[in-house]
C-alpha positions as CSV (number, residue, x, y, z in Angstrom):
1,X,7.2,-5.8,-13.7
2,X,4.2,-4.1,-12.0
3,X,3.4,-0.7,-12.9
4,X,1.8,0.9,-9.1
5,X,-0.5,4.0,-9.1
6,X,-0.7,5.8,-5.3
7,X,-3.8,5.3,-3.8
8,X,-3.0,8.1,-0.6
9,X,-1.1,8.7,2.0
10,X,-2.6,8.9,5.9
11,X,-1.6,8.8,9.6
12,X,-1.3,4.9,10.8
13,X,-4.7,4.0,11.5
14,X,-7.0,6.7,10.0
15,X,-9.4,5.7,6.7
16,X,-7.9,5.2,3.7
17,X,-9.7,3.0,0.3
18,X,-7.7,0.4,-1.2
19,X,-10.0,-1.4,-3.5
20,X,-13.0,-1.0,-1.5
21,X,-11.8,-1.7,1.7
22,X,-9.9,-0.2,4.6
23,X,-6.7,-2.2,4.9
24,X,-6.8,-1.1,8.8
25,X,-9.8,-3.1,9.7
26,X,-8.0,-6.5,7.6
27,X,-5.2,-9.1,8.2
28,X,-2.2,-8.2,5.9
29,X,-0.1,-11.4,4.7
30,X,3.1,-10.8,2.7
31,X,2.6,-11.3,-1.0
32,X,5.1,-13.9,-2.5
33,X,6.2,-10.6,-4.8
34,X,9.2,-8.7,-4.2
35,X,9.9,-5.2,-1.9
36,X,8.9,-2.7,-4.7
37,X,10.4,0.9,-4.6
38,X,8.2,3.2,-4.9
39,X,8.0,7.3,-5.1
40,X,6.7,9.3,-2.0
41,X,3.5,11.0,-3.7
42,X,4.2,14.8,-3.1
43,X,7.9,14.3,-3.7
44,X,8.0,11.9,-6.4
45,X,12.4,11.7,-6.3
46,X,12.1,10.6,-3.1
47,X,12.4,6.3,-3.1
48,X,10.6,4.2,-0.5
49,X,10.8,0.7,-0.4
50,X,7.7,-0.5,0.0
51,X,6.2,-4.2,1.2
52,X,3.6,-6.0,-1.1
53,X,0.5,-7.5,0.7
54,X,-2.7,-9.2,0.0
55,X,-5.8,-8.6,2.2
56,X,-8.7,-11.4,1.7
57,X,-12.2,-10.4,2.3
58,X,-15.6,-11.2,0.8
59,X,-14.4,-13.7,-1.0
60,X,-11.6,-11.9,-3.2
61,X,-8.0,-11.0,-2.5
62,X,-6.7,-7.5,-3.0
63,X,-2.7,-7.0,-4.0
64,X,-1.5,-3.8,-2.9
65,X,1.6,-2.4,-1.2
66,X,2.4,-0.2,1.7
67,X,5.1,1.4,3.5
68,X,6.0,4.3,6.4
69,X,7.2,7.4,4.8
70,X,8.1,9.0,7.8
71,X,6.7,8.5,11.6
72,X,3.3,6.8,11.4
73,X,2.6,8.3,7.6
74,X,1.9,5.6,5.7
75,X,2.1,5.6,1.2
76,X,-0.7,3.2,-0.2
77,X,-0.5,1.9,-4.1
78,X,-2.2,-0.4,-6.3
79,X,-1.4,-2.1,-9.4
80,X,-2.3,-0.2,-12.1
């Protein structure tokens, strides 16, 4: 089991970091991994299921998953 640390939470499209890069600018593929669910950040007992993806860029693949909290607001995490 993965253990996911929140990386932010931003408007669909604006910057966000996830491992160095901005997942906006990249191609997400589905990970293989299961839908992971996940606690809104500023109201932690509030579940979201969230997707896992994998960007590739530069030559390394980053794992992280993502998910729409509410309209266009979008939670980031990371494996911890």
């Amino acid at each position: 089991m993965t253990i996911w640390k929140t990386v932010g939470v931003v408007v669909e499209g604006d910057h966000i970091n996830v491992s160095g890069v901005n997942p906006w600018n990249h191609e997400w593929k589905k990970s293989e991994q299961e839908l992971v669910q996940l606690p809104h950040p500023s109201h932690p007992h509030q579940m979201h299921t969230m997707e896992v993806y994998e960007i590739e860029t530069a030559g390394r693949y980053i794992l992280f998953a993502a998910g729409e909290l509410s309209a266009n607001v979008w939670g980031f995490y990371v494996p911890a």
